[in-house]
C-alpha positions as CSV (number, residue, x, y, z in Angstrom):
1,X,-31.4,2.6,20.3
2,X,-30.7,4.1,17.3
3,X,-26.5,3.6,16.2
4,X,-24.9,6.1,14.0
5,X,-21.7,4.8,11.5
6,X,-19.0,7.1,11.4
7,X,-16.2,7.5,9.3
8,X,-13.3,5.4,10.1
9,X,-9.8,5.6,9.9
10,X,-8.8,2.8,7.1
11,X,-4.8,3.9,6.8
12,X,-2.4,5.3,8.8
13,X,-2.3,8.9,6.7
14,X,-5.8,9.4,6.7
15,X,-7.5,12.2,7.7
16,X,-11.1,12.4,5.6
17,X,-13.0,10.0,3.5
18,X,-15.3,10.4,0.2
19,X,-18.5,8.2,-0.6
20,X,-17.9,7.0,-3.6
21,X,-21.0,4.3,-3.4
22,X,-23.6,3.2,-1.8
23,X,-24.6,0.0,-1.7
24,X,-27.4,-0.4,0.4
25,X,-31.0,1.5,0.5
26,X,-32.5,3.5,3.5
27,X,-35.3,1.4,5.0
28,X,-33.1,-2.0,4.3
29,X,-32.8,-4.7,6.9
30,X,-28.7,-4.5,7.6
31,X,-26.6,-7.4,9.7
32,X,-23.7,-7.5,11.1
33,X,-20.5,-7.6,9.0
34,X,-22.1,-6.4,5.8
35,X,-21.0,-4.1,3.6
36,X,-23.1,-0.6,3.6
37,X,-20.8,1.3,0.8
38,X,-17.6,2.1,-0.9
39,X,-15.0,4.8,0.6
40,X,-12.5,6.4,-1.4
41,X,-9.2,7.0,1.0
42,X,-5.9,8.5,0.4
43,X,-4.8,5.0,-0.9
44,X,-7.8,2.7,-2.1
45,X,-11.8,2.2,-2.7
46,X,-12.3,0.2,0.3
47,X,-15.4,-1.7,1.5
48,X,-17.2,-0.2,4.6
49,X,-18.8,-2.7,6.9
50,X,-20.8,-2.2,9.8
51,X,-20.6,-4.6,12.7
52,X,-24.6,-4.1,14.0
53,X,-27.9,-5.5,13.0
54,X,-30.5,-2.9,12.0
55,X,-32.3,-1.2,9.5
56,X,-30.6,1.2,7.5
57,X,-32.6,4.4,8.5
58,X,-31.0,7.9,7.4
59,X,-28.2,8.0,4.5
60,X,-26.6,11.2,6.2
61,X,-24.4,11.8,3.0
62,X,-24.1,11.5,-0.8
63,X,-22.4,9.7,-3.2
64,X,-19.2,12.0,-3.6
65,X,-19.5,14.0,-0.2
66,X,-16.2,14.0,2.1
67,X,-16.4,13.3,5.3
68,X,-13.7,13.7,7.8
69,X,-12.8,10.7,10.2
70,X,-15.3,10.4,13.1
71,X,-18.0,12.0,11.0
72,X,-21.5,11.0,10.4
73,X,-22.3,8.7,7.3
74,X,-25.3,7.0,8.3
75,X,-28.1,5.8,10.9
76,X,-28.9,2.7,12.1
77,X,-31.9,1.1,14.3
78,X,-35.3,0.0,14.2
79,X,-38.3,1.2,12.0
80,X,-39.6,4.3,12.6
81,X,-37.0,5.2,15.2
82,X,-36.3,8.5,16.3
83,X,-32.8,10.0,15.2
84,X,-33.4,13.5,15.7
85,X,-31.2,13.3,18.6
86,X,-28.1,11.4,16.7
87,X,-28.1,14.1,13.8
88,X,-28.5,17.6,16.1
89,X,-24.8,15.7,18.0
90,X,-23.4,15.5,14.5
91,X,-24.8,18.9,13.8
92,X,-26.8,17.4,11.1
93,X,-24.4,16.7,7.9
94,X,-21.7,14.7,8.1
95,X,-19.5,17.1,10.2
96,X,-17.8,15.4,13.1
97,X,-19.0,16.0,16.5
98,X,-16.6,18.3,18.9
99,X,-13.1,17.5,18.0
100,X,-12.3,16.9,21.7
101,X,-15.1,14.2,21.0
102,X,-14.2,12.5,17.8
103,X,-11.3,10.8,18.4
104,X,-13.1,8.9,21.6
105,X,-15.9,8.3,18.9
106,X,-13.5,6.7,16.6
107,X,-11.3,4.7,18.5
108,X,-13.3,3.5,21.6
109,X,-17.0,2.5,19.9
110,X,-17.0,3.0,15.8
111,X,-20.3,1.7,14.9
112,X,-18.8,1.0,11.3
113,X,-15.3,-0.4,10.0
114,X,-13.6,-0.7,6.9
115,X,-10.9,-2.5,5.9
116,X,-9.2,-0.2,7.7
117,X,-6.7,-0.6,11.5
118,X,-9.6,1.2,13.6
119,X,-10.6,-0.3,16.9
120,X,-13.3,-2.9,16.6
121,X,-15.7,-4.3,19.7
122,X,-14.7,-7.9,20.6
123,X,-17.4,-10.6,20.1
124,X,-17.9,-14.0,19.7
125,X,-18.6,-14.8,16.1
126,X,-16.2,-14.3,12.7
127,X,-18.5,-11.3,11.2
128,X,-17.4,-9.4,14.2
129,X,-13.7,-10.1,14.1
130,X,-11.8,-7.2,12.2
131,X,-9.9,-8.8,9.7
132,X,-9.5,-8.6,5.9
133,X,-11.8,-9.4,2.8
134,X,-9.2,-11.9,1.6
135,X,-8.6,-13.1,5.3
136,X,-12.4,-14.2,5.8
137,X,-12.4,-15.2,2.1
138,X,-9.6,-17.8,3.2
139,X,-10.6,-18.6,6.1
140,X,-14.2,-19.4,4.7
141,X,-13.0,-21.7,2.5
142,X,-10.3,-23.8,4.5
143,X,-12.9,-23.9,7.6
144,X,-10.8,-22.1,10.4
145,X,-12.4,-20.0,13.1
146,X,-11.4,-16.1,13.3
147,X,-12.3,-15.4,16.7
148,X,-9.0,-17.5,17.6
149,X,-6.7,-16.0,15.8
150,X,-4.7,-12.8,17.3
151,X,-3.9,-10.4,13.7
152,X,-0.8,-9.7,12.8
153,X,-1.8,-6.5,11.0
154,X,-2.7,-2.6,12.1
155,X,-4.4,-2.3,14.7
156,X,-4.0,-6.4,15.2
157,X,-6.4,-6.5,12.3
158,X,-6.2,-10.3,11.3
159,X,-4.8,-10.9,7.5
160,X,-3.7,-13.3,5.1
161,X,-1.0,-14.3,6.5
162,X,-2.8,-14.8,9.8
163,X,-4.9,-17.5,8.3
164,X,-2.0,-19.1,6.4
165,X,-0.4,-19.2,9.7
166,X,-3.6,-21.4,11.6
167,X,-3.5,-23.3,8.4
168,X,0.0,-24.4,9.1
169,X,1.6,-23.2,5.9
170,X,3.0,-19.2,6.7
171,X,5.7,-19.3,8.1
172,X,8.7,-20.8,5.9
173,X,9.6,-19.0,2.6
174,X,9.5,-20.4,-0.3
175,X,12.4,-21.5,-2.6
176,X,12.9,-19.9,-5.1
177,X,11.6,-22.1,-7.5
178,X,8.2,-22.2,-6.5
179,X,6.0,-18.7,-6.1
180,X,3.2,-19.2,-3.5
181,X,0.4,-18.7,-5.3
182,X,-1.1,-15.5,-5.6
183,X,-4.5,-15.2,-4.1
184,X,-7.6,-13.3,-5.9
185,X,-9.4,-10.8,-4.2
186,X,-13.1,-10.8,-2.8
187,X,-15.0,-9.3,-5.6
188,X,-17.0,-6.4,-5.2
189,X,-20.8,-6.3,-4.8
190,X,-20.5,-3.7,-7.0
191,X,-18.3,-2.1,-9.7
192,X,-15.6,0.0,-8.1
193,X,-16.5,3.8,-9.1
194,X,-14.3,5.6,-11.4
195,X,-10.9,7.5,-10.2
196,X,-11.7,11.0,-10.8
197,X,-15.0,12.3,-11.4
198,X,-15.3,13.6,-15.3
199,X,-13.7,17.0,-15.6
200,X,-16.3,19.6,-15.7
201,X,-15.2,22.0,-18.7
202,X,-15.0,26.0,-17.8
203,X,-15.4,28.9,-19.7
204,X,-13.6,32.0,-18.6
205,X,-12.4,34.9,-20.3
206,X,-9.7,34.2,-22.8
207,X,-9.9,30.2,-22.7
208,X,-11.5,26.8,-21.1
209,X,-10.0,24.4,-18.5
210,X,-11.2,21.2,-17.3
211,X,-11.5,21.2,-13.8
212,X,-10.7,17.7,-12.3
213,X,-11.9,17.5,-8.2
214,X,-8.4,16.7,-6.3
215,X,-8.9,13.0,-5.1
216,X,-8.1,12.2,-1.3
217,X,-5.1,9.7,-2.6
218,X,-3.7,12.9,-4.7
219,X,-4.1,15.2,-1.7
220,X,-2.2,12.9,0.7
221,X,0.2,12.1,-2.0
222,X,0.4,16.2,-2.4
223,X,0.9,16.4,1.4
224,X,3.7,13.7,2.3
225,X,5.8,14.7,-0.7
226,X,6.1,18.1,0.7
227,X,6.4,17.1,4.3
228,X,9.4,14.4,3.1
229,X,11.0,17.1,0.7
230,X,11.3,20.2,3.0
231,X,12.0,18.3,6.4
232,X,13.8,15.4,5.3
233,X,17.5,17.1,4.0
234,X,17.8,15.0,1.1
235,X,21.2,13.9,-0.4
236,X,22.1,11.9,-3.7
237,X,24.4,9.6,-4.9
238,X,24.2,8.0,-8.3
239,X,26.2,4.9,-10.0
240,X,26.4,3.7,-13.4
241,X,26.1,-0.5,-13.3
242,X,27.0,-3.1,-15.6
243,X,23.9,-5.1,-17.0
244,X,25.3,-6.7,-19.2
245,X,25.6,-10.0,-16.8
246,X,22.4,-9.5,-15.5
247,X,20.4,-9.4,-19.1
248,X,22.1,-12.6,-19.6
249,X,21.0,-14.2,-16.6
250,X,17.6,-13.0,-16.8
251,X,17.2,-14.8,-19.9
252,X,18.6,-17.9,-19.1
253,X,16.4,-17.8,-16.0
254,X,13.0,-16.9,-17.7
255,X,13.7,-19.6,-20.1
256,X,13.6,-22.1,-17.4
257,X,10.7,-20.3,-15.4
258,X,8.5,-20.7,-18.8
259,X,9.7,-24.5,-19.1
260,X,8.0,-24.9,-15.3
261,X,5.1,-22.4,-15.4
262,X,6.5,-20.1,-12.8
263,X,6.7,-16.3,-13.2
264,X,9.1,-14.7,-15.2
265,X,11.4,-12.1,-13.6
266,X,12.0,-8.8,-14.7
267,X,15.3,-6.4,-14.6
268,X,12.9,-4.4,-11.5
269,X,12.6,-7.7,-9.7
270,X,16.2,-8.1,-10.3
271,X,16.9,-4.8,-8.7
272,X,14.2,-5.4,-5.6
273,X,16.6,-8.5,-5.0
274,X,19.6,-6.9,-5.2
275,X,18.5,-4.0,-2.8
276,X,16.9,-6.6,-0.4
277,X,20.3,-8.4,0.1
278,X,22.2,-5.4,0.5
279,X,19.7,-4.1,3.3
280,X,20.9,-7.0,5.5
281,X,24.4,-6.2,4.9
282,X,24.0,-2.1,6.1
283,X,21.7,-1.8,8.8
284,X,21.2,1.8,8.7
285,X,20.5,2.0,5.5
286,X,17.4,-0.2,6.1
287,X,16.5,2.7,9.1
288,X,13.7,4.9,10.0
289,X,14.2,8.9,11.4
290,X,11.4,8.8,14.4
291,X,11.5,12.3,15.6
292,X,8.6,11.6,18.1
293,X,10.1,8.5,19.9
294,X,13.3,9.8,19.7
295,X,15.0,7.3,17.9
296,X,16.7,6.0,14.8
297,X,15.2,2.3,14.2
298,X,16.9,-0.1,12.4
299,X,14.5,-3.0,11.2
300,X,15.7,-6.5,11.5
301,X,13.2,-7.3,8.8
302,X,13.3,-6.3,5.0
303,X,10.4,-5.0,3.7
304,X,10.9,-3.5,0.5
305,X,8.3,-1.1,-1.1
306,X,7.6,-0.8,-4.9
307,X,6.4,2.5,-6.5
308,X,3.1,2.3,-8.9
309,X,2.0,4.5,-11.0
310,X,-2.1,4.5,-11.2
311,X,-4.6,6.9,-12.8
312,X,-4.4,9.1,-9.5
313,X,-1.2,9.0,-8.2
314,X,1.8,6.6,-6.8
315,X,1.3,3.8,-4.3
316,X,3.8,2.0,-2.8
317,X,2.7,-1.6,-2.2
318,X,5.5,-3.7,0.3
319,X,7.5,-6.9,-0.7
320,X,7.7,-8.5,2.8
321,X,11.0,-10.1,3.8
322,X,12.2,-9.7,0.1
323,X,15.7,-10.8,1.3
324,X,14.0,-14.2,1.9
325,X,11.9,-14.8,-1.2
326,X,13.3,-16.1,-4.4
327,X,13.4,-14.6,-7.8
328,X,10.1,-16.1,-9.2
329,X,8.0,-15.7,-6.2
330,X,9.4,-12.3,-5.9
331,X,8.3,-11.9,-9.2
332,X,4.9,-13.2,-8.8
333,X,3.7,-11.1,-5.7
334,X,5.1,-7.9,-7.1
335,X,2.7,-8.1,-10.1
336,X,0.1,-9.3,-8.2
337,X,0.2,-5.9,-5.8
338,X,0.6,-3.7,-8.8
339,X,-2.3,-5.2,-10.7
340,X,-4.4,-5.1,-7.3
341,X,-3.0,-1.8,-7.1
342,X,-4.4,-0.5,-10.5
343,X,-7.6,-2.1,-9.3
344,X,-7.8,0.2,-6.1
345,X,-8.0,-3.0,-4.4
346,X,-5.0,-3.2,-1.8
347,X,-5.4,-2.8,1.6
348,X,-4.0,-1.4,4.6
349,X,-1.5,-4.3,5.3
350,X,-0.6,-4.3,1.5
351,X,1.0,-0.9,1.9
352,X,2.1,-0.1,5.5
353,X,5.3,-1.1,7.3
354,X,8.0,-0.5,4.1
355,X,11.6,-0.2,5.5
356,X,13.1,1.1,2.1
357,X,11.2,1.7,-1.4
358,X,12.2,1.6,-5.1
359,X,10.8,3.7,-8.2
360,X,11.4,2.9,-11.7
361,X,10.8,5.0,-14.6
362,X,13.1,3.0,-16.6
363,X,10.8,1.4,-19.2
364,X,9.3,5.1,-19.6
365,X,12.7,6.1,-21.5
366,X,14.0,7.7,-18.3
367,X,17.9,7.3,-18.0
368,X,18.2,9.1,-14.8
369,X,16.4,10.7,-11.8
370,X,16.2,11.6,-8.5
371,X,13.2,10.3,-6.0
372,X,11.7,12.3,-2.8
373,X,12.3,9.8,0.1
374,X,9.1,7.7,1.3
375,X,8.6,8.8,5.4
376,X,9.2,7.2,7.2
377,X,12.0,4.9,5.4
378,X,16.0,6.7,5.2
379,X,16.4,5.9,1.6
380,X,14.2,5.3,-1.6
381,X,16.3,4.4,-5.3
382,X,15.5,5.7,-8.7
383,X,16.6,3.5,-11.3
384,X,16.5,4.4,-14.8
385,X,16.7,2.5,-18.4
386,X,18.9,0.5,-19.4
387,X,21.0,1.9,-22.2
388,X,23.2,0.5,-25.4
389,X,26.3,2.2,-24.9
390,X,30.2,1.8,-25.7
391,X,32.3,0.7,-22.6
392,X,36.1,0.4,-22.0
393,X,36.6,-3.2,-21.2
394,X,40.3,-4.3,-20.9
395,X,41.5,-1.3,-22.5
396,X,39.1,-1.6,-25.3
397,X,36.1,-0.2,-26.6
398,X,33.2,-2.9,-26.5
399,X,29.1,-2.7,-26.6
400,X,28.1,-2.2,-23.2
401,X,24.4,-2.2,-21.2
402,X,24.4,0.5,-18.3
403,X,22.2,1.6,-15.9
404,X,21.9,4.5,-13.7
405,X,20.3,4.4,-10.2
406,X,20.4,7.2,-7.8
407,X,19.8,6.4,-3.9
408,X,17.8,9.7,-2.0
409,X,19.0,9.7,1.4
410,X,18.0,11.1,4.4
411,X,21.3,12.5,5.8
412,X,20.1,12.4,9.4
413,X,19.9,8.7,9.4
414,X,22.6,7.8,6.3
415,X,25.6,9.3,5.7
416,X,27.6,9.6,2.4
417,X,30.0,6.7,2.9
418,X,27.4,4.9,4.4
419,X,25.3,4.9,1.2
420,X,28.0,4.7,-1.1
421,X,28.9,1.4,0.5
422,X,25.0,-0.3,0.3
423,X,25.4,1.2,-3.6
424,X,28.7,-1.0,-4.0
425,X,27.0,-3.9,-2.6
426,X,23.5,-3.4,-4.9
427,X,26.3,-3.0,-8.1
428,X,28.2,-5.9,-7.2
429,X,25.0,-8.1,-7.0
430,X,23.6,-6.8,-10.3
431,X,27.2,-7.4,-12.2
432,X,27.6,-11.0,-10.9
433,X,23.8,-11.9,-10.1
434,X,24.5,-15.4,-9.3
435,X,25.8,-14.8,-6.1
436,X,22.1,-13.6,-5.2
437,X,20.9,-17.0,-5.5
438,X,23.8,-18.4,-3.3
C-alpha cells in the first residue's frame, strides 16, 4: 500500500514548511529512519526522515515549494504502485487534505518526521524512536539502546541529555571550572542550502529593486514580534551599571581560563549569569502570561534565552538552568548554540522552553535600547556597550565604565517595583561579581 509523507510540524510556531533539498531520487529504495530531504522552518534547515521502508515513487514537490503542515511531499511504496488515489486526497500538489482532516493526519499517523516534536509510531528498533541527530549520534557511539529511554524533549522526543542521562553522567552540573564538552553535530549528507534565494533584480518605471522571497524564519519572526508588541502592554525600565569591577574580574578570570584550556567568558556571559541568579531571587520575574490556561506560571527552573543575529533573522537559543552552571561552561555552550545557530543547525529542544531572554547589541556600538518581549516569557533585557565615561566617585570626578540595560516587561505579569527590584539585584551582581561565584 502505497504511504504518502506529509509535512510535519518540527517547532512549536510552525505553520508551513519549504523544500529546500532533496536528497534522495524517485525510483530509490528508501528504509526506515533515513533522511529523504532538507526543510526550511521558521527556525532551522532541518533533516526530514521517514520512518517506512519503500521506494521513493512520486516527488510531489520542488525544491523551494511551501507546503503547509499535513501537506503532501512525497510517495512511498512498491514499484510500479498505483498512487493515483493518494494524490486526488491531497488534491494533487502539495495542498493539505480537508483541514478538518489534517491535523488527524499529522498527529495520529505522519508517515515522515523531522527533527521536529510531531507524533511518531512506537516500534521496536532505534531508527523508529523519535529522537535527535545528535541523540542517536551519541547514543551510537556509547552503545545504549533508544527504545528504552522515555525523551525528555517536545513531544517526549528523546535528546542529548536523555542519552547523557542512561550514560550516567546528566544529571549534576558542572563546576565551574570545567565546561562539559560541547558536542559536534551530525553532518549533513549534503550542503545545507543557502538562506535566501538570490534576489531577482526588477525593472520598473523610475528605478530597480531586488526582490528577496520572505523566508519562513523571517515571516514567523514578522508574526510573533507583532503578536508580543500589540498584546503584550510593554513597560521599561533602564539602569546605568558600574563595570568597572566586572572588566577587572573578567580579566583576571580569562587569564586563568587560558592557563587551563577552558573557555573564556565574555561581559554577555557575565550578564547571562547575573540575570540567571537574580531570576531565583524574584519569581515573577522569571514568569509566563498563559492566557489560555488561565494562569501566571512561575518556573522553578531557569532557562535563560540568548538573542542571535543570523543572515535571516534573530533566534533565541536557551541556556538551561544557567543559575547552575559556571562561568566557563556557561561560556562554552553559549558559543557553541550561536555558532550552531549561524549554521541553521539547532533543533527544536535548542530553542524551546526559555523562561526569560537577553539581546545584546552592545559590541554593535549600541549604548541603549529597548527589546519587544519574547512570548511567552514576562521580561527580555537589552543591554548595550560599555562606555568610557567620567563618574563621581567619593565626591570626585574619576574614569568610569558604564553600561545601560533596559528590562521590557510585560505589566500583566511584572509590575514596576517588581522589576526595579530584579534590576537592583542584576546591578549588584555586575558591580561586585564575586559574589556570583559564591
Amino acid at each position: 500500500m502505497a504511504i504518502a509523507v506529509e509535512m510535519p510540524k518540527m517547532s512549536d510556531t510552525m505553520e508551513e514548511g519549504v523544500l529546500a533539498a532533496w536528497l534522495k531520487e524517485e525510483g530509490q529504495p528508501i528504509a526506515a529512519g533515513d533522511v529523504v530531504a532538507q526543510v526550511e522552518t521558521d527556525k532551522a534547515t532541518m533533516d526530514l526522515e521517514v520512518y517506512d521502508d519503500g521506494v521513493l515513487l512520486k516527488r510531489v514537490i520542488g525544491e523551494g515549494d511551501a507546503v503547509p503542515i499535513g501537506g503532501l511531499i512525497a510517495i512511498l511504496g512498491k514499484e510500479g504502485e498505483d498512487i493515483s488515489a493518494i494524490l486526488a486526497k491531497y488534491q494533487g500538489g502539495g495542498a493539505a487534505p480537508a483541514p478538518a482532516a489534517a491535523p488527524a493526519a499529522v498527529e495520529e499517523a505522519p508517515a515522515a518526521v523531522a527533527e521536529a516534536p510531531a507524533a511518531a509510531p512506537a516500534a521496536s528498533d532505534d531508527s523508529r524512536v523519535k529522537a535527535s541527530p545528535l541523540a542517536r549520534k551519541l547514543a551510537a557511539d556509547h552503545g545504549v539502546n533508544l527504545a528504552g529511554l522515555a525523551g525528555s524533549g517536545p513531544e517526549g522526543r528523546i535528546v542529548k541529555r536523555d542519552v547523557e542521562a542512561a550514560m550516567g553522567g546528566a544529571s549534576a552540573p558542572a563546576a565551574a571550572s570545567a565546561p562539559a564538552p560541547a558536542a559536534a553535530p551530525a553532518p549533513a549528507e549534503t550542503p545545507r542550502p543557502a538562506v535566501q534565494a538570490p534576489a531577482a533584480p526588477v525593472t520598473v518605471p523610475g528605478g530597480t529593486y531586488d526582490a528577496v522571497r520572505i523566508s519562513q524564519m523571517r515571516k514567523t519572526i514578522a508574526r510573533r514580534l507583532a503578536e508580543s508588541k500589540f498584546t503584550n502592554p510593554h513597560f521599561y525600565l533602564t539602569a546605568d551599571i558600574d563595570m568597572s569591577e566586572a572588566v577587572a574580574f573578567r580579566g583576571k578570570l580569562n587569564e586563568k581560563a587560558e592557563a587551563n584550556g577552558l573557555a573564556k567568558v565574555s561581559f554577555n556571559d557575565l550578564v547571562t549569569k547575573a540575570c540567571a541568579l537574580g531570576l531565583r531571587q524574584h519569581p515573577w520575574v522569571n514568569a509566563s502570561w498563559m492566557e489560555a490556561e488561565g494562569e501566571i506560571r512561575l518556573h522553578h527552573d531557569v532557562h535563560v534565552a540568548i538573542a542571535v543575529a543570523i543572515e535571516d533573522g534573530l533566534v533565541t537559543p536557551v541556556i538551561r538552568n544557567a543559575d547552575r552552571k559556571g562561568l566557563s561552561q556557561l561560556a562554552a555552550e553559549t558559543r557553541s548554540l550561536a555558532e550552531r545557530a549561524r549554521n541553521r543547525e539547532l533543533q527544536p529542544e535548542d530553542w524551546s522552553g526559555s523562561t526569560f531572554s537577553t539581546s545584546n547589541l552592545g559590541m554593535f556600538g549600541i549604548d541603549e535600547f529597548t527589546a519587544i518581549i519574547n512570548p511567552p516569557n514576562a521580561c527580555i533585557l537589552a543591554i548595550g556597550s560599555i562606555r568610557d565615561v567620567p563618574v563621581v566617585k567619593n565626591g570626585v570626578v574619576v574614569p568610569g565604565k558604564q553600561m545601560k540595560v533596559t528590562l521590557s516587561c510585560d505589566h500583566r505579569v511584572v509590575d514596576g517595583a517588581t522589576g526595579a527590584e530584579f534590576l537592583k539585584t542584576v546591578r549588584g551582581y555586575l558591580e561586585d561579581p564575586v559574589t556570583m561565584l559564591l
